[in-house]
C-alpha positions, 0 to 999 in steps of 0.5 A: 500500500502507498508508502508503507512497509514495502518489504512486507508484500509478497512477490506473485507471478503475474498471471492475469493480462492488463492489456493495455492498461499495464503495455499500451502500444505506441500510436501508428502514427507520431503525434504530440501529447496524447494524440488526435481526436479520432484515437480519443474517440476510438481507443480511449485507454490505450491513448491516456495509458500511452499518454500516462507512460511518457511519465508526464504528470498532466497532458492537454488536449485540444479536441476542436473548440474544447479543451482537455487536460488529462491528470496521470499522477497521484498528486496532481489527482488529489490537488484536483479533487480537494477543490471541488470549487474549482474543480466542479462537476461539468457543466451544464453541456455535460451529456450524463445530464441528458440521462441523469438530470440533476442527480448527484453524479450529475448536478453542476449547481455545487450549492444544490449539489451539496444540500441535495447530499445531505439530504441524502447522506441518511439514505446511504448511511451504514444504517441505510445500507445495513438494512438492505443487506438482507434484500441484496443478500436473497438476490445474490442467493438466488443468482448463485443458486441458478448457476448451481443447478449443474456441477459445471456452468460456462458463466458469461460473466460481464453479461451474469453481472449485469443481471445480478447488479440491476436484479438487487438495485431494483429490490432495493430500490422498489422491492421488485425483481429485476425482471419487473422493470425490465420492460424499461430498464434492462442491461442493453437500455443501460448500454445504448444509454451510456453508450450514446453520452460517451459519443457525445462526451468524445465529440467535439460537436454534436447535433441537437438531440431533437434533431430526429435522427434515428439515434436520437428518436431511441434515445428519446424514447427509450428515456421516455420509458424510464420516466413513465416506470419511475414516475408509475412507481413514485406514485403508486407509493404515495397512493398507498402510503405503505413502507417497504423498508427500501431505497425508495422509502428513504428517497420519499422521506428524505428531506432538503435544506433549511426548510426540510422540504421532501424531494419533488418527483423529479428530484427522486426521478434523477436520484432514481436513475443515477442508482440505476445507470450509474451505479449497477453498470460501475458494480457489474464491471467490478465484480466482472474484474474481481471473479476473473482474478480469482481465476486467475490466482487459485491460492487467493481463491482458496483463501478466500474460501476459508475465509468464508467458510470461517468467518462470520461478520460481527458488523452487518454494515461492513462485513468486510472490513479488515477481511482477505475478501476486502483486499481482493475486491479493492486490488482488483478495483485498482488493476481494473478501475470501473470508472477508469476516468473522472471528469471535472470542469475549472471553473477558473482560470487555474493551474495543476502544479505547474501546468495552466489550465484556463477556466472551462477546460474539462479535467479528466482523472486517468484512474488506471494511470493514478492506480499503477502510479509507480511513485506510490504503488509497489509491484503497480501492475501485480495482484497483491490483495495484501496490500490492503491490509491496513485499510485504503490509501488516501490523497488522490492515489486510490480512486474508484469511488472518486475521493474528496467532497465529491466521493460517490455516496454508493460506496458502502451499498456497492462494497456490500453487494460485491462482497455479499455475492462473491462471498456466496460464490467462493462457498458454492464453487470454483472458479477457473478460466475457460480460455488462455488468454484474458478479457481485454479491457475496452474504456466507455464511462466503465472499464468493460471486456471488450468482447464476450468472455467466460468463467467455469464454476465447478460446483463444489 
């Protein structure tokens, strides 16, 4: 772990594949910094991590009209994030706000931004999240128990995550299974609604999107669905005026601001679908990264196991604290970050150590570069869970909830839902690889296989 008894980490060989996010490849073609626009757009990681490798701290950009400053270090990563003043959410062009609205992934306004997270904090509190262990703990049975039905399952994982993640999100959002809000919500809806902001985050121009084009009337009415399932759910709700104990409850109790008003259907429609799209894509692409090195690292596996089969957690909120099963999920969400890159916008004219950077420049965090930084991590591109024995390193080196004011307000309801899954997973079966080579990992807002791949689970 960053600057602490370095002897003490044992040397593993390596025998997962980084790809790119440990050897990126030269570009075809010299170009300065980073590169064009075009490599941006179409392979993102492999042009920041090539970037990052140079050994600069901070790189610009110039994509058309905008620009750009990527942040490869830890020190410059955390100078950025404890300022959130000057350093805020994107503004209001950013594309996740044509999806999310004003939720608080999304929200520029920093004064509505932080009475809207206070208002909310109760909501994802260890008490909140202590309360939907149980939800999230008969869904992550009930998944393990269908892949257990024959000694030997081909798992497609990436695929198999996405169901479980949206299968306990909409438990314990609206106590309902994933299947009842399918009909709007479901892995591909997720994918094509990502998919369209990253285009226009890419873009340097981008048309109106009531401009009917083909792309954009399913963007429309795909989000037209989503409304009309929140909207449906809200106020049957708050028809019948019964609790079921679930996110949703505490979202329509929660109240803003020195009057203590209750959050409008809207607000509760942004804080809804921030949940959903933000949060079960980001859950799904660590738990997709986490079973693929346990297969890859068998010994770690088996400890895990015993771990498991051992230990019974005295904290329902944070089972696992302090635990092997705790250092393999962090280590595997720095190898393979979910959010491999954090925007942010200067509101100022301003400077990054010695680089200027010009009020409106978009500031993005390259996470895979910051969590391989080699000036704070030992062995930076090997699986060492051990690391993380002596809790999680601060000050901008370990960033996949984000850090600072701005850290994601999920973190304990995702570290909850990981460990509740892959701990049933570890009891039930072992896990192994189907092919020689690994999932390359391809950079969209989450860090995804590029292609399909599987995992065995042989039924123990």
């Amino acid at each position: 772990m960053a600057g602490t008894a370095r002897s003490t980490l044992p040397t593993r060989e390596s025998r997962h594949d980084s790809g790119v996010l440990a050897a990126p490849r030269a570009p075809r073609v010299r170009v300065p910094v980073v590169g064009d626009l075009l490599r941006l757009r179409t392979d993102l990681l492999n042009a920041i991590q090539h970037a990052a490798s140079a050994g600069d701290e901070v790189t610009h950009v110039r994509a058309g009209t905008r620009h750009m400053v990527f942040v490869h270090r830890s020190a410059p990563a955390d100078a950025v994030l404890s300022d959130i003043r000057t350093f805020g959410k994107p503004d209001h062009r950013n594309p996740l706000r044509l999806v999310l609205g004003d939720g608080l992934v999304s929200n520029p306004d920093h004064d509505d931004w932080l009475r809207r997270r206070r208002a909310l904090q109760p909501v994802y509190s260890r008490a909140g999240v202590a309360g939907m262990r149980r939800k999230a703990a008969e869904v992550a049975a009930g998944h393990t128990a269908r892949w257990g039905r024959r000694d030997r399952t081909r798992l497609h994982v990436y695929e198999e995550m996405l169901a479980f993640t949206l299968d306990t999100v909409s438990t314990c959002m609206f106590s309902r299974s994933g299947d009842s809000v399918s009909g709007a919500v479901t892995p591909a809806t997720a994918a094509f609604l990502l998919d369209f902001v990253q285009r226009r985050i890419r873009k340097p121009v981008s048309l109106p999107v009531g401009v009917p084009t083909p792309r954009h009337r399913r963007f429309a009415a795909t989000l037209r669905g989503l409304d009309a399932m929140v909207h449906g759910i809200v106020a049957e709700r708050r028809a019948s005026g019964r609790h079921h104990g679930d996110l949703l409850d505490l979202l329509l109790d929660a109240r803003v601001g020195e009057a203590a008003e209750p959050l409008t259907d809207t607000q509760i429609r942004d804080e809804v679908l921030t949940t959903i799209l933000a949060g079960f894509e980001t859950t799904a692409s660590a738990l997709t990264w986490t079973l693929y090195l346990l297969a890859c690292y068998p010994e770690v596996q088996e400890a895990v196991r015993r771990e498991v089969r051992s230990s019974a957690a005295s904290d329902p909120a944070e089972p696992l604290r302090g635990t092997l099963l705790h250092g393999v999920i962090h280590e595997s969400m720095r190898l393979f970050p979910p959010s491999p890159t954090i925007p942010r916008q200067a509101t100022r004219d301003t400077s990054i150590g010695p680089e200027a950077v010009p009020q409106g420049a978009l500031v993005m965090l390259n996470v895979a570069a910051v969590h391989r930084d080699p000036a704070v991590w030992e062995q930076p591109d090997s699986f060492i869970p051990e690391r993380f024995a002596g809790g999680t390193p601060e000050k901008g080196s370990y960033l996949p909830f984000g850090a600072g004011g701005h850290m994601c307000i999920g973190k304990g309801f995702a570290l909850m839902e990981m460990g509740l899954l892959l701990a049933d997973v570890v009891d039930r079966f072992e896990i192994s690889p189907c092919d020689a080579a690994g999932p390359e990992p391809r950079a969209l807002i989450t860090l995804r296989p590029r292609d399909r791949f599987g995992l065995t689970l042989t039924r123990i």
